[in-house]
C-alpha positions as CSV (number, residue, x, y, z in Angstrom):
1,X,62.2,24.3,-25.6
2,X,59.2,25.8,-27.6
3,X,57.7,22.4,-26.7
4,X,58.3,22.4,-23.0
5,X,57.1,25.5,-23.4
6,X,53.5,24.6,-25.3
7,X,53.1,21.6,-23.1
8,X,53.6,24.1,-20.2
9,X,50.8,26.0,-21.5
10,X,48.6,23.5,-22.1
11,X,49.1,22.3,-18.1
12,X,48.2,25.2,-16.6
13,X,45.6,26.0,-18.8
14,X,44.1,22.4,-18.0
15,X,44.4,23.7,-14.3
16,X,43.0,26.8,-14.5
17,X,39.8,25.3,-16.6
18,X,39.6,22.4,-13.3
19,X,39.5,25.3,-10.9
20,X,37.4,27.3,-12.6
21,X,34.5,24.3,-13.3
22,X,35.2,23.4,-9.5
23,X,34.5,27.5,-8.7
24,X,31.3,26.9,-10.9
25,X,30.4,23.9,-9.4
26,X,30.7,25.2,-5.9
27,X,29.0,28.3,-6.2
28,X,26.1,26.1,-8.4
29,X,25.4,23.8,-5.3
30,X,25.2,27.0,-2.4
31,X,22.6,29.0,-4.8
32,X,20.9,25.8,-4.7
33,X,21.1,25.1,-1.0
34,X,20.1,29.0,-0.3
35,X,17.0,28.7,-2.9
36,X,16.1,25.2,-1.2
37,X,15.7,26.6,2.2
38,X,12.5,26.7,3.5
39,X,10.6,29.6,2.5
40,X,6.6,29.7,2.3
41,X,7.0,33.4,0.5
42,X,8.8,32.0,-2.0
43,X,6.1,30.2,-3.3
44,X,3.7,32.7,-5.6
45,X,0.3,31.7,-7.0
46,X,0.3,28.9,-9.8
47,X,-0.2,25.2,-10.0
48,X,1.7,22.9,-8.2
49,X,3.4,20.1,-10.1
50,X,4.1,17.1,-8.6
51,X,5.6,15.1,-11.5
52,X,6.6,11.7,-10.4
53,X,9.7,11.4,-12.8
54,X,10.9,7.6,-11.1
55,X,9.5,5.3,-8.4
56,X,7.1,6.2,-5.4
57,X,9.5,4.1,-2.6
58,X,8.9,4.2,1.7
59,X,12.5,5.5,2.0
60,X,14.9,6.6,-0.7
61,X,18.7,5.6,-1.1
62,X,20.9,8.3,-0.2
63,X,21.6,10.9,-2.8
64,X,24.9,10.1,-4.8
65,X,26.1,12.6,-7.1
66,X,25.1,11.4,-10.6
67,X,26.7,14.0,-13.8
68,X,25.7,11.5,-16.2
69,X,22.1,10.7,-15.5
70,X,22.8,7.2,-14.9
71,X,22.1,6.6,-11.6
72,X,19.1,5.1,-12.0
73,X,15.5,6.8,-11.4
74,X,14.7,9.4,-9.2
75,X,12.8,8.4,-5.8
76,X,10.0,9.8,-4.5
77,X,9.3,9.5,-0.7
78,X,5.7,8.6,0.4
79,X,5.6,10.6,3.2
80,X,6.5,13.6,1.2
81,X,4.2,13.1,-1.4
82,X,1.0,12.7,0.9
83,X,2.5,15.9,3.1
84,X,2.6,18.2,-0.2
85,X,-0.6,17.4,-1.9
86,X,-2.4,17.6,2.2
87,X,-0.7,20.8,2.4
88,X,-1.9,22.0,-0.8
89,X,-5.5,21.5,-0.4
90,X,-6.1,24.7,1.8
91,X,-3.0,26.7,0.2
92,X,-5.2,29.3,-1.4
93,X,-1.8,29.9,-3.4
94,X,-2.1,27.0,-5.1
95,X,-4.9,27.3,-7.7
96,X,-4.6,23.3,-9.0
97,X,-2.6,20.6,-8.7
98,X,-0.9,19.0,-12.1
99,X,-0.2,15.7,-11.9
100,X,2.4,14.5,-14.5
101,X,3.0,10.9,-14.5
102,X,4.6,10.7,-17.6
103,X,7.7,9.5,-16.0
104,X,6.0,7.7,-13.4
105,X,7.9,4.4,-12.9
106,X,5.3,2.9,-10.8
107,X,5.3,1.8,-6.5
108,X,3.6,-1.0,-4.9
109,X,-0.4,-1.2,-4.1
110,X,-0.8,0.0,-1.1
111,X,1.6,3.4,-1.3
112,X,-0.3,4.2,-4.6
113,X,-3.6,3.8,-3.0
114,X,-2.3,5.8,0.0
115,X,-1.2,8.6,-2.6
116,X,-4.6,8.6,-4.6
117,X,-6.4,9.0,-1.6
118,X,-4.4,12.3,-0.9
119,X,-5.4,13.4,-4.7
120,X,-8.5,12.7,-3.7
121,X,-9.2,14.9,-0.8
122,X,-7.3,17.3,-2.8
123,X,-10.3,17.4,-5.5
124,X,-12.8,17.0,-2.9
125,X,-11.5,20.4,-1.7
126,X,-12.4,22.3,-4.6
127,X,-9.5,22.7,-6.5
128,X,-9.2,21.0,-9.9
129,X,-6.4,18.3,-10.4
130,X,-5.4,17.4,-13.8
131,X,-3.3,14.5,-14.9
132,X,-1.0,14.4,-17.9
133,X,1.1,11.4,-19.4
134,X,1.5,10.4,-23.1
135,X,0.4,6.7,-21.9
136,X,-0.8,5.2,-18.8
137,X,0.4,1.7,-16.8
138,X,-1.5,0.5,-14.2
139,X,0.4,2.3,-12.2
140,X,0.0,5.7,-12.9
141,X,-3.6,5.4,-13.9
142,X,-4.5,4.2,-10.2
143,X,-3.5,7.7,-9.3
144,X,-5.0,9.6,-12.8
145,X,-8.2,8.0,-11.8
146,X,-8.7,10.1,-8.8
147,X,-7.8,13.6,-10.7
148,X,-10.6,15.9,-12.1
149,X,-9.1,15.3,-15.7
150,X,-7.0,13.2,-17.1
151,X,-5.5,14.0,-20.3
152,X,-3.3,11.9,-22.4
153,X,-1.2,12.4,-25.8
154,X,-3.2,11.4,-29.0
155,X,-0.1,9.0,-29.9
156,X,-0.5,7.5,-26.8
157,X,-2.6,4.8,-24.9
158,X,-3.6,3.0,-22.0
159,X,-3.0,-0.8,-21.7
160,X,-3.2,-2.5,-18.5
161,X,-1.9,-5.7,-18.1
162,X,-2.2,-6.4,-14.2
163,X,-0.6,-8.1,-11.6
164,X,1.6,-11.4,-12.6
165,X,3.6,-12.3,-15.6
166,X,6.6,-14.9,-16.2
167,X,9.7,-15.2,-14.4
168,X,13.1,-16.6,-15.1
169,X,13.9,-20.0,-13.6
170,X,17.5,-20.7,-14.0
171,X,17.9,-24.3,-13.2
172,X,18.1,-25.5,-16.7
173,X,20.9,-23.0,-17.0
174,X,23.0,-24.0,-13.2
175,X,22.9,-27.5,-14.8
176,X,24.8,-26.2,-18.0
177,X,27.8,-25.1,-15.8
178,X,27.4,-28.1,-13.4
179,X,26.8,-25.8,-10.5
180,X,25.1,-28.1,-7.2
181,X,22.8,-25.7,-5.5
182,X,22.2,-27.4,-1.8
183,X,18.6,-25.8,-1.1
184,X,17.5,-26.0,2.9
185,X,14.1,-24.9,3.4
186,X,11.2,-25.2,5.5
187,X,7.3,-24.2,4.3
188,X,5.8,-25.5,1.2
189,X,4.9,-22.2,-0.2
190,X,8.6,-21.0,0.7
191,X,8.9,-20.0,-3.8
192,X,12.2,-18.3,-3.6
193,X,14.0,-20.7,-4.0
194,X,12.4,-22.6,-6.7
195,X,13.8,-19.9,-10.4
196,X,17.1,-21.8,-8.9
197,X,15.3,-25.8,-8.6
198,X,12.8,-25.6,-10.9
199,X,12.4,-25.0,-14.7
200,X,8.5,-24.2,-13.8
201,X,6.2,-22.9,-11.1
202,X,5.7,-25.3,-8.7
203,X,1.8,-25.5,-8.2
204,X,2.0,-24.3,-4.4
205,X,3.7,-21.6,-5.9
206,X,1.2,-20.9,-8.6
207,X,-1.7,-21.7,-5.9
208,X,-0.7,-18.4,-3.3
209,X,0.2,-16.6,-6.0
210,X,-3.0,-16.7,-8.1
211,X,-4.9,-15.9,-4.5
212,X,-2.4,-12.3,-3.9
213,X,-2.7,-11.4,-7.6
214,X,-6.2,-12.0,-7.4
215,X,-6.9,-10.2,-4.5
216,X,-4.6,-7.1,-6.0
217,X,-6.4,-7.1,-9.0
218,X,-9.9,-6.8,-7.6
219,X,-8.5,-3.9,-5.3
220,X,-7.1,-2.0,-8.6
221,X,-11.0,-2.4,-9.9
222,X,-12.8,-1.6,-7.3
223,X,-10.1,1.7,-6.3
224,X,-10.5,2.8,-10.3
225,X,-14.2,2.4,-10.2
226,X,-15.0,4.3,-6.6
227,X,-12.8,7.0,-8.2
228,X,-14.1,7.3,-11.7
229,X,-17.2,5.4,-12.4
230,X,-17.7,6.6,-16.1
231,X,-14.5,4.8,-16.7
232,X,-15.0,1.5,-18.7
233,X,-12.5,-0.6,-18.1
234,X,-13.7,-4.3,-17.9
235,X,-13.2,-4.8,-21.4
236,X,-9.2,-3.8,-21.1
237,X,-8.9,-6.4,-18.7
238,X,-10.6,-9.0,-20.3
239,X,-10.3,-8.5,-24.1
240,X,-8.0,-5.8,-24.8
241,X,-7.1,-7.1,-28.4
242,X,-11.3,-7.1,-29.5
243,X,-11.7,-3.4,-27.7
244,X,-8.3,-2.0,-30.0
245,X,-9.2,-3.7,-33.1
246,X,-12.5,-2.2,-33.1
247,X,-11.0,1.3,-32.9
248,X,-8.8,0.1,-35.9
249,X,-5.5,0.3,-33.9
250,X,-6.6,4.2,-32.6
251,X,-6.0,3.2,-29.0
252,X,-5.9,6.4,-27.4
253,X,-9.8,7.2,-29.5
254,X,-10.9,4.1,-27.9
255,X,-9.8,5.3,-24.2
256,X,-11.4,8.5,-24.6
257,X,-14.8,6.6,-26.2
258,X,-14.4,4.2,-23.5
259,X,-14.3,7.5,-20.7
260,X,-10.9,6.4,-19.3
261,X,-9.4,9.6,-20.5
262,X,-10.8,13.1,-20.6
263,X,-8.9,14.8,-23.3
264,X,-6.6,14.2,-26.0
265,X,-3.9,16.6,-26.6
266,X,0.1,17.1,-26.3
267,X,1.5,18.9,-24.1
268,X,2.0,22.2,-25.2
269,X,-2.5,22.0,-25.2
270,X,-2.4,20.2,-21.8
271,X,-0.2,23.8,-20.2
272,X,-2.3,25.8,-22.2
273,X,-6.1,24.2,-20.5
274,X,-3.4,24.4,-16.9
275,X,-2.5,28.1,-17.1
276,X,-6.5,29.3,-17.9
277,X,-7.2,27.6,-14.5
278,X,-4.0,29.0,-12.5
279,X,-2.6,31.5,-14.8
280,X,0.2,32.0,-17.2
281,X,4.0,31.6,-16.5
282,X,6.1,34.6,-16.3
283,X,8.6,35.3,-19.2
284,X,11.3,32.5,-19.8
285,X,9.4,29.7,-17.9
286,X,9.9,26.8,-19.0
287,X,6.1,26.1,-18.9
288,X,3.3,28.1,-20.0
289,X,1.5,28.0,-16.9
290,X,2.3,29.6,-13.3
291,X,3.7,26.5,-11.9
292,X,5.1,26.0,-8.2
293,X,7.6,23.0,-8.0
294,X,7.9,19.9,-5.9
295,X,10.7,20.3,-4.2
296,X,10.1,23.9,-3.4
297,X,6.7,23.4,-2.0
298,X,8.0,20.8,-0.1
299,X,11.0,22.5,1.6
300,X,8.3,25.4,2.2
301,X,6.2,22.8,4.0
302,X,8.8,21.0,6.6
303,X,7.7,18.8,9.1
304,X,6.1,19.8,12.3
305,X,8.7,19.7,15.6
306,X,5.6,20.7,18.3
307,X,4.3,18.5,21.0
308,X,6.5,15.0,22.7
309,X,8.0,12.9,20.3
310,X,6.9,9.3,19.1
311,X,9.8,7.7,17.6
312,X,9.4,6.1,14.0
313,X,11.6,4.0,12.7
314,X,11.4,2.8,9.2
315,X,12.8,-0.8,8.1
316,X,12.6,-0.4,4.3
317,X,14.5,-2.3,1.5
318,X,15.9,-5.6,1.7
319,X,17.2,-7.0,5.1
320,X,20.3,-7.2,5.4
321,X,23.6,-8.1,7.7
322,X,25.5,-5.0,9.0
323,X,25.4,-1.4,8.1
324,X,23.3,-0.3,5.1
325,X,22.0,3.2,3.6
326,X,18.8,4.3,3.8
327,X,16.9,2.3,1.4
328,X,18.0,-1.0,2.6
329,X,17.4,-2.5,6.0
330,X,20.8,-3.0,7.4
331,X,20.1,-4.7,10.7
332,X,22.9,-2.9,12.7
333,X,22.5,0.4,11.3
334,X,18.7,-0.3,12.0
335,X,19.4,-1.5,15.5
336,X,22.0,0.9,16.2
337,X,19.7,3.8,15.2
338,X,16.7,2.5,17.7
339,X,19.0,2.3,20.3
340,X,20.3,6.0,20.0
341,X,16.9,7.0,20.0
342,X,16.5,5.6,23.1
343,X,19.0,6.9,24.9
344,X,19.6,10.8,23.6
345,X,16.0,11.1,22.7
346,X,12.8,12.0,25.3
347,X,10.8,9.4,23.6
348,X,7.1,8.5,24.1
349,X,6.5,5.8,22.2
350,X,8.1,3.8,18.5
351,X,6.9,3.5,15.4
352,X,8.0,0.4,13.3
353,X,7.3,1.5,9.4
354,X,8.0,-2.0,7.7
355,X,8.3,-1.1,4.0
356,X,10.6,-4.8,3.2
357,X,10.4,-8.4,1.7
358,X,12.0,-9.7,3.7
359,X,16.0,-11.4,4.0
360,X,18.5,-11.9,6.1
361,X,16.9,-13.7,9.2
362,X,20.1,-12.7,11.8
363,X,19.5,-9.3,10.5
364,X,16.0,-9.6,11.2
365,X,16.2,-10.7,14.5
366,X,19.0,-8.1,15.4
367,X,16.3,-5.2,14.5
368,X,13.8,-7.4,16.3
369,X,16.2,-7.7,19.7
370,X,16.5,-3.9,19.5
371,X,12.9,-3.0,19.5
372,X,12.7,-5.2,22.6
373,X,14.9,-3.1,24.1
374,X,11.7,-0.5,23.9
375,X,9.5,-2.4,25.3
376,X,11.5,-3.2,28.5
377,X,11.5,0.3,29.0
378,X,8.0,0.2,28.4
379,X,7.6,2.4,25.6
380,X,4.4,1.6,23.6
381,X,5.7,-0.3,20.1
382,X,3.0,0.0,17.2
383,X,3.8,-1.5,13.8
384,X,3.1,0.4,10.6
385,X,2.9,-2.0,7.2
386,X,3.5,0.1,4.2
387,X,2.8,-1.8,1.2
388,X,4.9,-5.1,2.1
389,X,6.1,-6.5,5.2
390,X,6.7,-10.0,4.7
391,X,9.0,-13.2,5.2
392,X,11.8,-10.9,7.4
393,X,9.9,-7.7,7.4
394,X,7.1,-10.1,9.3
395,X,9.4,-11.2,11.8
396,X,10.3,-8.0,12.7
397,X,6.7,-7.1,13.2
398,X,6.6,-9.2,15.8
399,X,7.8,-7.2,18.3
400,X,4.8,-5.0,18.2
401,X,2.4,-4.4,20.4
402,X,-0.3,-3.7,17.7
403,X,0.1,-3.8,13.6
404,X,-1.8,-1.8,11.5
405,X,-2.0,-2.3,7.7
406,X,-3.7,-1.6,4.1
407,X,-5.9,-4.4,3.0
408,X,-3.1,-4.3,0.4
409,X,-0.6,-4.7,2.1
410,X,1.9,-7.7,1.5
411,X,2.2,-9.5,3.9
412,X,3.1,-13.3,5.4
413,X,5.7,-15.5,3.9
414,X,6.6,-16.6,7.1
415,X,9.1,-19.2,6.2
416,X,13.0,-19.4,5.5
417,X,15.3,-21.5,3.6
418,X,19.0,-21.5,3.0
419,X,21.0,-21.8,-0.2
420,X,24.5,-22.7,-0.9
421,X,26.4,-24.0,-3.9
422,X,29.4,-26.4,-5.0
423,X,31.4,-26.4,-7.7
424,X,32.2,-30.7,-7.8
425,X,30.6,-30.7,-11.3
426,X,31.8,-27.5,-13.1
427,X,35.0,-28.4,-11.8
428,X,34.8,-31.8,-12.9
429,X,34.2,-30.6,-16.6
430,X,37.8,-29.2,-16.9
431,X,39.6,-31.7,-15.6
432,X,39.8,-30.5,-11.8
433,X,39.1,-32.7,-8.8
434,X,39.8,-32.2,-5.1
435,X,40.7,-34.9,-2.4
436,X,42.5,-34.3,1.2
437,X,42.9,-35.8,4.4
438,X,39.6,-35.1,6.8
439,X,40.4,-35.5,10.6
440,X,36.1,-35.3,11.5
441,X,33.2,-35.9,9.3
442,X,33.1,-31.9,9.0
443,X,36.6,-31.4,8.0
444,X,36.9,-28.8,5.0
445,X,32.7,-29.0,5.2
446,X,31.0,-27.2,3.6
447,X,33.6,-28.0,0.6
448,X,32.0,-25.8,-2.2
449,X,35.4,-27.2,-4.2
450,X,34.4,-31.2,-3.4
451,X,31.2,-31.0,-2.8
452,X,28.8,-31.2,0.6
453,X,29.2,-34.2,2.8
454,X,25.8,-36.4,4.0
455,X,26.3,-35.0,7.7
456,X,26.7,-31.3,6.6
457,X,23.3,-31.3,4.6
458,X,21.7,-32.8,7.5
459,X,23.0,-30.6,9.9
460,X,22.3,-27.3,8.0
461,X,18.9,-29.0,7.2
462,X,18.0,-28.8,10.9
463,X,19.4,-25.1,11.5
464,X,16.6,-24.2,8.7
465,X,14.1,-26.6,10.5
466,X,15.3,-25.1,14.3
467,X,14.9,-21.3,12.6
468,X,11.3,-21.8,11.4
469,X,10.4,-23.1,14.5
470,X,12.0,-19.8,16.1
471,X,9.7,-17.6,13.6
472,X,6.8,-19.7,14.5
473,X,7.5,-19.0,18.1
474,X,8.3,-15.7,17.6
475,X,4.7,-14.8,15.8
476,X,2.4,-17.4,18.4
477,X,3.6,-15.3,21.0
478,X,3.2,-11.9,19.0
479,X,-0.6,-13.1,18.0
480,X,-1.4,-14.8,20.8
481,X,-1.8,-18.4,18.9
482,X,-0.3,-21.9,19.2
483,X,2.3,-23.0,17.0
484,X,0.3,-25.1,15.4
485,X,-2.1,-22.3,14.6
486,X,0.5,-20.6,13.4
487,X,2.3,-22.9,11.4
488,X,-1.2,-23.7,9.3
489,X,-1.3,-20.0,8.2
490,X,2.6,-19.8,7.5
491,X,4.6,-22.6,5.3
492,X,6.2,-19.5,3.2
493,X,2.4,-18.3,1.9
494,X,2.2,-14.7,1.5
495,X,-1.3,-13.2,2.2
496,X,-2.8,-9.8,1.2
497,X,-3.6,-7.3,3.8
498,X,-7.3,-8.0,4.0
499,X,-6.9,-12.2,4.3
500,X,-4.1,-11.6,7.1
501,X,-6.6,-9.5,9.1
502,X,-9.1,-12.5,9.1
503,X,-6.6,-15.0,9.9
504,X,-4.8,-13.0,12.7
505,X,-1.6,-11.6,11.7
506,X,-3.1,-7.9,11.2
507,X,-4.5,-5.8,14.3
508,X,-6.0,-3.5,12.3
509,X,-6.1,-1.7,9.1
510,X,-4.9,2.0,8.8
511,X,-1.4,3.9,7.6
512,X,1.1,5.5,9.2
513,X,-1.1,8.0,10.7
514,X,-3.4,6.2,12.4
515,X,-0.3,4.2,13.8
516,X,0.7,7.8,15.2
517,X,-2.6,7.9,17.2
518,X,-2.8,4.6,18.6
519,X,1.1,5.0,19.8
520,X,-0.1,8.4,21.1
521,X,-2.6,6.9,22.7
522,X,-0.8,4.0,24.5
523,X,1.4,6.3,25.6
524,X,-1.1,8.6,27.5
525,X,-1.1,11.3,25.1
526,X,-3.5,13.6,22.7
527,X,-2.7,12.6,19.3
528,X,-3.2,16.0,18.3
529,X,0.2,17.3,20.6
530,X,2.4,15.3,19.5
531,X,5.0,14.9,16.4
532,X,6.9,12.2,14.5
533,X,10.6,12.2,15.4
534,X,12.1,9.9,12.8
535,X,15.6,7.9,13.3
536,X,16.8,7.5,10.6
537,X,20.5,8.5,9.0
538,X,20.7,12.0,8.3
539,X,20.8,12.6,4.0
540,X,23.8,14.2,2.6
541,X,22.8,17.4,1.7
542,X,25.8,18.3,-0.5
543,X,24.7,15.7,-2.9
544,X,21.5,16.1,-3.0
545,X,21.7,20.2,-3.9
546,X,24.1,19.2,-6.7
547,X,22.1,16.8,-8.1
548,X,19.2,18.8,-8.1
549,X,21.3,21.8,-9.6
550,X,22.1,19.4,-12.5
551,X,18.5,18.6,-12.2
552,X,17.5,21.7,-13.4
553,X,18.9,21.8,-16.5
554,X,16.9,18.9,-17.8
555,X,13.4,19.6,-16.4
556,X,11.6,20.2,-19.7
557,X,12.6,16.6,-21.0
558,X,9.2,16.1,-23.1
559,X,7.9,13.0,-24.1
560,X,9.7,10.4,-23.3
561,X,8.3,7.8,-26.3
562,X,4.8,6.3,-27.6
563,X,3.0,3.2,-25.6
564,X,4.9,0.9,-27.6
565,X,8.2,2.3,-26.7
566,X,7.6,2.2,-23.3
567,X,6.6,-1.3,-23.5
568,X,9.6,-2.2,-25.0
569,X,11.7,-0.4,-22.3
570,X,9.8,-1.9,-19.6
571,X,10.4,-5.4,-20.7
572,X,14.4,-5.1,-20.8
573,X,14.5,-3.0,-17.5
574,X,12.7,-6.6,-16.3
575,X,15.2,-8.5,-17.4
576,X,18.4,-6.4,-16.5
577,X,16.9,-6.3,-12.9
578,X,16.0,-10.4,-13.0
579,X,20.1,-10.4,-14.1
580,X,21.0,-8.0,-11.0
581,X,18.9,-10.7,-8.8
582,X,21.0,-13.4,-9.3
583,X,23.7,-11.7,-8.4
584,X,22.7,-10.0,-5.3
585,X,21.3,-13.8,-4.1
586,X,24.5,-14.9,-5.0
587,X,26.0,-12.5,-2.3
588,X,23.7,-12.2,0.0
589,X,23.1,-14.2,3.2
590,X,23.0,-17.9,3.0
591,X,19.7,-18.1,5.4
592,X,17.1,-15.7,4.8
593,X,13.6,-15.0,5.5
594,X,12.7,-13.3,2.3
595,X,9.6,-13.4,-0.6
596,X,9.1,-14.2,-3.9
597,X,6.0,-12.8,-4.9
598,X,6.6,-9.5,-3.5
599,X,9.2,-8.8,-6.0
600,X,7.1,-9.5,-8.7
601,X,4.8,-7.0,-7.6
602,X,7.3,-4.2,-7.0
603,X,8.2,-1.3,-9.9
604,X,10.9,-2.4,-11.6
605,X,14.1,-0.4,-11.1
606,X,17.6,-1.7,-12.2
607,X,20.4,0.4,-10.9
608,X,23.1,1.2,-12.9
609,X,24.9,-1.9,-12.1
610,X,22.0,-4.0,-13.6
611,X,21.9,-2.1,-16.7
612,X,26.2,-2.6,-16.9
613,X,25.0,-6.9,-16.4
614,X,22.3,-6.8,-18.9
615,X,24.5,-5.3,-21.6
616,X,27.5,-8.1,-20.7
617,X,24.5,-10.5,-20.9
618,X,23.3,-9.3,-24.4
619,X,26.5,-8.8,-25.5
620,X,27.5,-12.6,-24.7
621,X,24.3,-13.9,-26.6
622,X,25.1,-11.6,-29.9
623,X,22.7,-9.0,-29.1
């Protein structure tokens, strides 16, 4: 009985500890939710801080509740960014901005240009804007260039390596396990497909590619040396090694020498140079300056509701069949969303943020069918490229009445292809075959058991072939060209902003603003009465309150590890998202309009489930 007893105990104690953490919890995520609401008095006088802690992305994936950290990095909207530094230039609360990027993950091209030019009219206001990381990527030093000082940690350094690198081909590998990969494509720049035919870069591959790096590499040049001139960094990108062995291995010396950083210091120094310029935290802060957070700053500074509404709709993130979060482009959920604009909301015109490589080319055409529906009701449609709208994120685009772009913008790869395997071979090699009675040549077909008969390669051959000549169709009409124009600018090449104004897939360059105006415009109104009214999937606030309460806890995280270190992290977050590639092809749809080269270009962010492959993977190899 004394054990009945004890277990007893132990029960209810284990029940009353559940209850109470769930009490704690509960009461954790409404203080949260009360101190998030918007309130401009709540802000006091300080430096704001916008430390980018993760990746700079169009639209983030819904909040999920993460207690372990885990969940991959944090995401920072564009939009939001750009609205809180605008915000802050005539804030005469705000006394400088901090920009901590020693977290920063990285985002494509053309958002980080749109972001440095928001740091930019922030100095060109007046106020001072100082930059801190303990070493800088290419990345993050696109935006430090355009602060008033840039510090950086004496253990530290700035490397840049630049646009391009290797990538795994896995055909050496799908031979191994007898795997037969039936590849249908059309468009001899169509690369996607080639880590799964190839063992190398195909030289049409190597030929676009070597033009887009190019071309993003001169605009990372030219976008440093507009915004800090004094900065020497020629000999970085050309001979790194002879610039670091002169400063005998001192890298961060030779950055300051070579005027790409200010100052050297840690960051205790860095708070110290912040808080003479905007004054000194109160008692208990966690930093020794006055310092107004992100998030606060931006609930303080919502968006404006005034004047008619122009619809924007944001396709961002893969494309993809069905319903999808925000952060992938699910073409029903997208479709589905334009449509309920249209009917329960007093639209005046739409919007089309593409932010997307492309991928499923149903999907893409049933977010293309819906935006139609707009334009039969005559509603202006005005297409916004963020930094990549390419292969499926193209085809959407064609339903616009105008596009508007960054010179580097992604863009292009108007192509698709198909890919389905069979299993004959790997079968084959333990002892397994397949045979059956086959009424028509397309009995059992495609048999991924057997293997693919003559007349279903040929037939799935020409659905590629009739489906690029759809998407040729699609864009002559859209641009106003023949086919044959448009099939010499497309064959799967992927262009950079600037080339696809001069060949005509680009209007016009200009963001999401100046997509506002023209829709404004079209639609008979002032630009300066009216508001963006975006569809999109409302967040789950719950989760996002809790994960910024658990959040809180961790905000003075410190330095997160030398150049080297980060180097080393880089390169095996590469490779467990390379692994998480192969898998989500493997899923995915078996005809897509999607790009190679954009990937390559994007900041590299394996979710949990890549890092969970990449340690089965090492684990398999001994590692």
């Amino acid at each position: 009985m004394k054990l009945l007893r004890a277990a007893w105990r132990l029960l209810v104690g284990i029940k009353d500890a559940l209850v109470l953490v769930a009490m704690l919890l509960f009461f954790g995520v409404l203080f949260a939710g009360l101190s998030a609401r918007p309130n401009r008095a709540a802000v006091r006088d300080g430096a704001l801080v916008v430390a980018l802690d993760g990746v700079l992305v169009e639209q983030p994936a819904p909040a999920q509740l993460d207690f372990g950290g885990g969940g991959g990095p944090r995401e920072y909207r564009l939009r939001d960014v750009i609205r809180v530094l605008d915000a802050a230039r005539d804030d005469k609360r705000v006394k400088a901005v901090v920009l901590d990027v020693d977290g920063f993950l990285g985002g494509l091209p053309a958002a980080l240009n749109e972001v440095g030019a928001a740091i930019g009219r922030v100095r060109a206001s007046g106020k001072p804007v100082l930059a801190y990381a303990t070493a800088y990527s290419d990345s993050s030093y696109r935006l430090a260039a355009h602060a008033s000082e840039i510090w950086m940690n004496p253990m530290g350094g700035t490397l840049f390596s630049g646009p391009g690198g290797s990538r795994l081909y896995y055909k050496g590998l799908i031979d191994k396990l007898g795997v037969n990969l039936h590849v249908y494509r059309v468009g001899k720049y169509k690369s996607f497909v080639e880590p799964y035919t190839r063992t190398d870069e195909s030289p049409e591959s190597a030929e676009a590619a070597r033009a887009l790096y190019g071309a993003i590499a001169a605009d990372w040049r030219d976008t440093v040396a507009k915004a800090r001139p004094k900065a020497q960094v020629a000999a970085y990108l050309t001979n790194p090694a002879q610039v670091i062995t002169a400063a005998k291995g001192d890298i961060a010396q030779a950055n300051l020498g070579a005027g790409l950083v200010d100052k050297l210091g840690d960051r205790a120094a860095f708070e110290q140079r912040v808080a003479a310029l905007a004054g000194v935290g109160r008692p208990k802060s966690i930093t020794a300056f006055a310092a107004i957070r992100y998030d606060a700053y931006l609930a303080a500074n919502p968006l404006p509701k005034t004047g008619d509404a122009i619809g924007v709709v944001t396709v961002a993130g893969d494309i993809v069949d069905g319903r999808a979060d925000p952060g992938t482009a699910g073409g029903d959920s997208i479709a589905a969303l334009i449509r309920d604009g249209l009917r329960n909301k007093s639209l005046k015109a739409l919007v089309v943020r593409v932010d997307s490589p492309g991928g499923s080319a149903l999907a893409s055409e049933t977010i293309r069918s819906a935006l139609m529906e707009a334009k039969a009701k005559k509603l202006p449609v005005i297409i916004s490229m963020a930094s990549v709208a390419a292969s499926g994120g193209y085809w959407v685009a064609t339903a616009g009445d105008v596009i508007f772009a960054e010179p580097n913008t992604i863009t292009g790869s108007i192509g698709i292809f198909g890919i389905l395997p069979s299993f004959e071979n790997s079968l084959a090699k333990l002892g397994i075959t397949s045979d059956g009675v086959k009424t028509t040549p397309l009995s059992g077909q495609p048999d991924v058991m057997g293997g693919f008969s003559t007349e279903v390669d040929t037939i799935l051959q020409a659905g590629i072939e009739h489906g690029y000549a759809q998407f040729i169709d699609r864009v002559a009409k859209a641009r106003k060209k023949t086919p044959a124009q448009v099939d010499a600018i497309a064959q799967g090449r992927v262009w950079d902003g600037g080339t696809a104004r001069q060949i005509g897939l680009v209007d016009r360059f200009g963001g999401l603003q100046e997509a506002l105006d023209e829709a404004a415009k079209r639609a008979g109104l002032d630009p300066k009465k009216v508001h963006a009214e975006y569809l999109e999937k409302a967040p789950d606030r719950w989760a996002a309150l809790l994960n910024d309460f658990l959040r809180d806890g961790d905000e003075d995280k410190g330095e997160l590890g030398d150049a080297f270190t980060r180097l080393a992290a880089e390169r095996r977050a590469v490779l467990a998202q390379a692994l998480g590639d192969v898998k989500r092809l493997a899923a995915g749809a078996a005809v897509q309009a999607r790009c190679l080269e954009c990937a390559a270009l994007a900041p590299v962010r394996p979710g949990a489930a890549d890092q969970s492959l990449l340690a089965l993977f090492l684990a398999r190899i001994g590692l």
